[in-house]
C-alpha positions in Angstrom: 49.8 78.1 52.7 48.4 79.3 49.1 45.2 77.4 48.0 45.4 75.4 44.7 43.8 76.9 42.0 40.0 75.4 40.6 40.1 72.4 37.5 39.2 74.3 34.4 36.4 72.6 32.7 37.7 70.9 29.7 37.9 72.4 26.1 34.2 72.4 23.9 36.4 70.4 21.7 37.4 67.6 23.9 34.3 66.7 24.4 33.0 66.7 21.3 35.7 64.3 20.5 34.8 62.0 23.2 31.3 62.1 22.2 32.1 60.9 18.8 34.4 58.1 19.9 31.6 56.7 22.3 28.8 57.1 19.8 31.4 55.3 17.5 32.4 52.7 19.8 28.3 51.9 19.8 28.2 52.3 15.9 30.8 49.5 15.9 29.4 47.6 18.6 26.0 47.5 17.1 27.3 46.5 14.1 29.2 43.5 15.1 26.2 42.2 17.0 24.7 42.4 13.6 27.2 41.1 11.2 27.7 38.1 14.4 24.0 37.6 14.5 23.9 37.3 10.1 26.5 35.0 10.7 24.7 32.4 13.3 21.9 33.1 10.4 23.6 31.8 7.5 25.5 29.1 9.7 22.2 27.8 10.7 20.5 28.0 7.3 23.8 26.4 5.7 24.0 23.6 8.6 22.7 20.9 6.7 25.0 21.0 4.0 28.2 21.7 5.8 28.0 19.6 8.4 28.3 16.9 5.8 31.2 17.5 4.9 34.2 16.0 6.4 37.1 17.5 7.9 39.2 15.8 4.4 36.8 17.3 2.7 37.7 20.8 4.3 41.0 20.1 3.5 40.5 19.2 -0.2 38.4 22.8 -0.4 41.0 24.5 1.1 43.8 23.7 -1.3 41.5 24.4 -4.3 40.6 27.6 -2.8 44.8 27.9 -2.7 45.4 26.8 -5.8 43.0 29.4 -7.0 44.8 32.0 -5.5 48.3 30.7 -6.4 47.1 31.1 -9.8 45.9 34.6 -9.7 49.1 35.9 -7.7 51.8 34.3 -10.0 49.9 33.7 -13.2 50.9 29.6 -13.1 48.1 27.8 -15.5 48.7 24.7 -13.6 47.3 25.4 -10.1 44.3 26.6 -12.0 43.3 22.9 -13.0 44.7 22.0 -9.8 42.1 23.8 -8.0 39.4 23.0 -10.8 39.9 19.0 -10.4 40.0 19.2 -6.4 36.7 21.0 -6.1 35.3 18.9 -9.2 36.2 15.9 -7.4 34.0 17.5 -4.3 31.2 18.5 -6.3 31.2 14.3 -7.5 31.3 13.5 -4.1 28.3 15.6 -2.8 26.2 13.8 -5.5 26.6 10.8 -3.3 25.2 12.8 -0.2 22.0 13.0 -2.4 18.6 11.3 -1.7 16.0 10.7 1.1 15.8 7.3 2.8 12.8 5.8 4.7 13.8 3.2 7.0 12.6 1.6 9.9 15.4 0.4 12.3 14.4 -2.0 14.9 17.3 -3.0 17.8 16.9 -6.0 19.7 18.9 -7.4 22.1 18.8 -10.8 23.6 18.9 -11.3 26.7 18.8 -7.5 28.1 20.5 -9.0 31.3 23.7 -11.7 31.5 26.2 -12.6 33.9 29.7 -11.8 32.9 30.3 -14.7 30.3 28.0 -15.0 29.2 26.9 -14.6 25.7 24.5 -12.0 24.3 23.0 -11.3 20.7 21.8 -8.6 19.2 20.2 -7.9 15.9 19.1 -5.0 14.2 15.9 -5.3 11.6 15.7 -2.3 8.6 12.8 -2.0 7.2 11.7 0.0 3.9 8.8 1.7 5.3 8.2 3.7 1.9 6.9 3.2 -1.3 10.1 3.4 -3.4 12.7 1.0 -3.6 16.1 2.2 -1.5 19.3 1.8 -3.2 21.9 -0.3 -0.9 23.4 1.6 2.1 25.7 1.3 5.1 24.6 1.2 8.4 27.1 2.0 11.3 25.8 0.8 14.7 28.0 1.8 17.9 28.3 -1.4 20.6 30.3 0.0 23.6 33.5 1.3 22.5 33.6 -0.8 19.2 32.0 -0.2 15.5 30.0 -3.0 13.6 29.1 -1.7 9.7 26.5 -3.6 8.1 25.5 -3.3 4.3 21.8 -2.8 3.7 21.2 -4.3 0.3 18.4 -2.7 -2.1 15.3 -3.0 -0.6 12.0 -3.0 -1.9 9.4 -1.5 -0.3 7.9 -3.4 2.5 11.3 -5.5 2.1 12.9 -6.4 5.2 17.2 -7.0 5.7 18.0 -8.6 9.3 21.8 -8.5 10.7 23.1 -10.9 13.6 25.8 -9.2 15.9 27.6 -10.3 19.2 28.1 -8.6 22.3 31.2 -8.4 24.3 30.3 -10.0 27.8 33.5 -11.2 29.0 33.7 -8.6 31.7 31.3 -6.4 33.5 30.0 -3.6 32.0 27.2 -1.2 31.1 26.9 -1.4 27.0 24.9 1.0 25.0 23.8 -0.3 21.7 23.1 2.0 18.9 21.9 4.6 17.4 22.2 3.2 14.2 23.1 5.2 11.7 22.9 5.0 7.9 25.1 6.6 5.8 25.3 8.4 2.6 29.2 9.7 0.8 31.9 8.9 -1.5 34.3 6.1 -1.3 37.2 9.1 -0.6 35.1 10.2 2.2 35.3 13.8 1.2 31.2 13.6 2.1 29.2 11.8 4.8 26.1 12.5 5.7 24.6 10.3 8.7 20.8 9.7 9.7 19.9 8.2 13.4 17.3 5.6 13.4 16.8 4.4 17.2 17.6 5.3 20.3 20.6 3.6 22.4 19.5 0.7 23.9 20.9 -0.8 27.1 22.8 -4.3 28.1 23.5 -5.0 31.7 26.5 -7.3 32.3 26.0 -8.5 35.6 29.1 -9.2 38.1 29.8 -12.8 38.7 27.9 -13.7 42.3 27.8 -16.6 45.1 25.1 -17.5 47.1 25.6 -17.2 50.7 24.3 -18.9 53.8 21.2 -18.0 55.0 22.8 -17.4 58.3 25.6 -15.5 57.2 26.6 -12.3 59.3 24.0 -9.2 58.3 21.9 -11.4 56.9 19.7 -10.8 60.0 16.1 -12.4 60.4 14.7 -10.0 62.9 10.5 -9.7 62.6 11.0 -8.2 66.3 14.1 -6.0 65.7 17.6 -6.7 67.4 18.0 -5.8 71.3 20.0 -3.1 72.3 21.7 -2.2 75.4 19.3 0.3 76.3 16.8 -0.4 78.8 13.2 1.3 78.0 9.8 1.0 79.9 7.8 -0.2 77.2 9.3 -2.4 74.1 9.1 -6.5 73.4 12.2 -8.0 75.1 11.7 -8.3 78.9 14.7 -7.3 81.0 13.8 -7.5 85.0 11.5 -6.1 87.3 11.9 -2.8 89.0 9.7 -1.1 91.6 7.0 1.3 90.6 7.4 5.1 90.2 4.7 7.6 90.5 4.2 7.8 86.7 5.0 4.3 85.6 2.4 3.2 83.2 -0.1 0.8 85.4 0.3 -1.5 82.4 3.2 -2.5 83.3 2.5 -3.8 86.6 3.6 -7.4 87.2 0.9 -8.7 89.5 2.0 -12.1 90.6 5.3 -10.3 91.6 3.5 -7.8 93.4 1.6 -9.8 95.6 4.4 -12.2 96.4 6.4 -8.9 97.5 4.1 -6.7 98.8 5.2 -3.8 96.9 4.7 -2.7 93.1 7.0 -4.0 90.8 6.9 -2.9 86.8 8.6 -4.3 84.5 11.7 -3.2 82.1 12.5 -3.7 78.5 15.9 -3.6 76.5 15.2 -1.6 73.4 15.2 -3.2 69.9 15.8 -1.8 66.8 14.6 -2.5 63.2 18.0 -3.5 61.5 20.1 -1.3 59.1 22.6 -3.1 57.3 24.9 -0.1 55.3 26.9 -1.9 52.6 29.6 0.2 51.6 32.1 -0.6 48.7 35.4 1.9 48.0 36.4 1.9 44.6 39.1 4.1 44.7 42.0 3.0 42.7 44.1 3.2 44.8 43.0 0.4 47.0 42.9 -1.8 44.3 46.5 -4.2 42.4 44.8 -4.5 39.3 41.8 -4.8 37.6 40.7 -8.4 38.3 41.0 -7.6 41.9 38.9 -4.7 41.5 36.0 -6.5 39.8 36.2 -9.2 42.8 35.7 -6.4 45.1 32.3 -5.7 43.5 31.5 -9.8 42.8 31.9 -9.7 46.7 29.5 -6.5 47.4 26.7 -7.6 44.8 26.9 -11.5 46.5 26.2 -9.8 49.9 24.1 -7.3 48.8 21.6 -9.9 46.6 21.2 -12.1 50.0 20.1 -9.3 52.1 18.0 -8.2 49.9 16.4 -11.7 49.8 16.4 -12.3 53.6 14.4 -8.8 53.5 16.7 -6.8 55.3 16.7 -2.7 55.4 19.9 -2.5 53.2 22.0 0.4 52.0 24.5 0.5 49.6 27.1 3.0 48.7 30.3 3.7 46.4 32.0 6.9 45.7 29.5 7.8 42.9 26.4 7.2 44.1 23.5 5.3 46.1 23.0 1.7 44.7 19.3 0.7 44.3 18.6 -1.8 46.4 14.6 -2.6 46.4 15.3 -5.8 44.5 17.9 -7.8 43.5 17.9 -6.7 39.5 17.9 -2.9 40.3 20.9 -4.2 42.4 22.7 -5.7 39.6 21.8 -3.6 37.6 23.5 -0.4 39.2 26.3 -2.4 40.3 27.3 -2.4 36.1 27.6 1.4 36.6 30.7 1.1 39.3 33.6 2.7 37.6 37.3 3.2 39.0 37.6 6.9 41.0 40.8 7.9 42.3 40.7 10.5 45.2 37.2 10.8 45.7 37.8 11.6 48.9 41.0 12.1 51.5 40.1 8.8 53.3 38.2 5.9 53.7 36.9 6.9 56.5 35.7 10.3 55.3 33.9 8.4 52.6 32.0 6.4 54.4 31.0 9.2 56.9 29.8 11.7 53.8 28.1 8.9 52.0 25.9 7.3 55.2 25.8 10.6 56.9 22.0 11.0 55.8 21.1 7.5 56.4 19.7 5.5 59.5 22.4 4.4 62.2 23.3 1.3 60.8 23.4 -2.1 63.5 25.6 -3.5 60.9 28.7 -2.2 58.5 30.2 -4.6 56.0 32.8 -2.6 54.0 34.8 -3.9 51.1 38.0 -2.8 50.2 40.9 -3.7 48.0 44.2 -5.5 49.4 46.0 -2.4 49.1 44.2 -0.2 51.8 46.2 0.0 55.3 45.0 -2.0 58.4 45.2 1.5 60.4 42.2 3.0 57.5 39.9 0.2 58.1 40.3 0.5 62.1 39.7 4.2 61.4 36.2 3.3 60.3 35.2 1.4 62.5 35.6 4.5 65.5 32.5 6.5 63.4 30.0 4.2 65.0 29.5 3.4 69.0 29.5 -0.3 70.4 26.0 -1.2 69.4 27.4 -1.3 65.3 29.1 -4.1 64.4 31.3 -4.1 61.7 33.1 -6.4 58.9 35.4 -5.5 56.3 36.3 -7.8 53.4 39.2 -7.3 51.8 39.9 -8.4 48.1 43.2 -9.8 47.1 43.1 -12.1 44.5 44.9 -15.3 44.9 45.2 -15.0 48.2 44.4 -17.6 51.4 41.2 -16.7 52.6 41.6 -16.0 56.4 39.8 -14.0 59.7 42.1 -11.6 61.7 40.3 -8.9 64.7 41.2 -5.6 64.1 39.9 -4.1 67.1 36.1 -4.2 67.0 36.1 -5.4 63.6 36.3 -8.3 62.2 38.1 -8.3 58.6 37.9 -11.4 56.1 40.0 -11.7 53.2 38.8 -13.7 50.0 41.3 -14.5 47.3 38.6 -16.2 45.5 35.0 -15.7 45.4 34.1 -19.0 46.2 35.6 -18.4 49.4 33.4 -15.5 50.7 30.0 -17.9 51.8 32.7 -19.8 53.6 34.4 -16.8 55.4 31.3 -14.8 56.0 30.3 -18.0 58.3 33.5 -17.8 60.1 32.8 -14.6 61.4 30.8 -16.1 64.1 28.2 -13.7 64.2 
């Protein structure tokens, strides 16, 4: 077997041509950083004035700059005064961008908190806080997913203009009012240039509620705790008597039973526990036939979760988004406007109520509401994630429907077609 001959070392030649194509690659390199970073330079510094101008705007400086170039290709006078009276026309518009305002915007709405239907005002109060007069303007102020425009009239300084608006409250929502915005541009709207005045300000439409029963189910009044089936040597609720056991604390002793006997005799305890109630509502579209019966689903939730909270029960409610606030019954509300429509948040009901109580307290009682359209089988399938000392109720929304109380298994389901049915049903459940 011959041996393969050594790698020659290559040329002087080829090196020095890679040399220069890597100290070229890094010539060009370095100078695109640069001519990038000039760039982000002159965009920043020329921000204010382009980022008034609007995308017809553009437009209109595009076609003079073609018109421009039309005319210097092909020697056609015409596209010459083309071009001239389209970037004319947006030199007249700029004029209008022109001038420095000094408002003071004031939003107020009232109240901040309604139940859905009804109505809420707002009104939003411009001042001229400078000492020159302001020519009339337009304000633009965002209410939810609409647009009211107002028209500021001149205002002297120290002058005052006030505008009345309504809210939409018909269903229930989070709405965000504002910023308002004044603006300055042509009537072609080849120009706008916009200036916030506030900050967004908040109005909670609250879901339609019924007040339960005091003794509805999880509505527990328990200073003591709830007993248990466990059986404890030391606790408040007396089980029976059991002989003493080297370690048994002496305390325990029951004397009178003692003597009557002749032999020691302590006494035993069933455990109770402080209640946990775990409020869990599935807003998964897919449960749900439609919208009103959605919005039931979560009239239902906030009417149980606003009498726990007033019978002073540890409460927790979840949806697929988040952890409601439940230290009061306003924060409750309040977070209930957030609920929005998921779909597939998670494979199954029951996996989302075992990720979302996962880091909580063993509840003593579950109350889960659902839509009409969730299977029988998915709600039995929750109920086997906690042992025989939980109890559990699922409501199930369906408007229209007669209200009625089926067992499924261990749980007990209720099904409100109305939500003046739910006090009603909740008191059928016998608990």
């Amino acid at each position: 077997m011959t041996a393969s001959a050594p790698a020659r070392p290559p040329a002087q030649g080829v090196i020095a041509v890679r040399q220069l194509g890597r100290a070229a690659l890094a010539a060009a390199s370095a100078a695109g950083q640069r001519a990038a970073g000039a760039l982000r330079r002159i965009a920043r510094a020329t921000s204010p004035v382009t980022s008034a101008v609007t995308a017809l705007g553009w437009l209109v400086l595009a076609a003079a700059a073609a018109s421009f170039l039309v005319s210097a290709l092909l020697g056609w006078v015409e596209f010459t005064f083309l071009g001239a009276t389209l970037l004319g026309g947006l030199l007249v518009a700029a004029c209008f961008a022109f001038g420095r305002a000094t408002y003071s915007v004031t939003i107020e709405l009232n109240p901040r908190r309604v139940v859905a239907g009804e109505r809420a005002l707002g009104r939003m109060l411009v001042v001229n806080a400078g000492r020159k007069t302001l020519s009339p303007t337009r304000m633009e102020l965002p209410v939810g997913a609409g647009l009211a425009e107002f028209t500021v009239p001149r205002l002297a300084p120290g002058a005052e203009s006030e505008e009345l608006f309504a809210m939409p409250t018909h269903r229930r929502a989070l709405i965000l009012a504002g910023p308002a915005v004044s603006v300055r541009g042509d009537q072609l709207g080849l120009v706008r240039r916009t200036v916030s005045w506030t900050d967004r300000v908040e109005l909670f439409v609250h879901p339609q509620t019924t007040r339960l029963l005091a003794t509805a189910p999880g509505l527990v009044r328990d200073l003591e705790g709830q007993s248990s089936s466990i059986i404890t040597d030391s606790d408040l609720a007396f089980h029976a008597l059991r002989q003493y056991e080297a370690g048994d604390d002496i305390r325990n002793v029951h004397w009178r039973t003692s003597a009557r006997t002749g032999q020691l005799m302590v006494r035993q305890y069933t455990e109770t526990r402080r209640s946990q109630l775990l409020l869990a509502h599935s807003a998964d579209t897919s449960g749900y036939a439609s919208d009103d019966e959605f919005e039931l689903a979560i009239s239902i939730m906030a009417s149980i979760g606003c009498q726990v909270i007033r019978e002073k029960t540890a409460l927790h409610v979840v949806w697929e988004g988040a952890m409601l606030r439940s230290r009061s019954v306003t924060a409750l509300l309040d977070d209930s406007c957030r609920i929005e429509p998921v779909s597939s948040a998670y494979p199954s009901l029951r996996d989302f109520v075992r990720m979302s109580s996962r880091a909580l307290p063993v509840p003593s009682l579950v109350i889960l509401v659902v839509g009409s359209l969730v299977p029988t089988r998915e709600i039995r399938a929750v109920s086997t994630l906690y042992g025989a000392d939980t109890v559990m109720i699922a409501v199930r929304a369906e408007a229209g429907a007669a209200p009625g109380v089926v067992k499924v298994g261990r749980t007990v389901l209720a099904t409100v077609g109305r939500l003046g049915d739910l006090p009603a049903l909740l008191d059928r459940t016998g608990r």
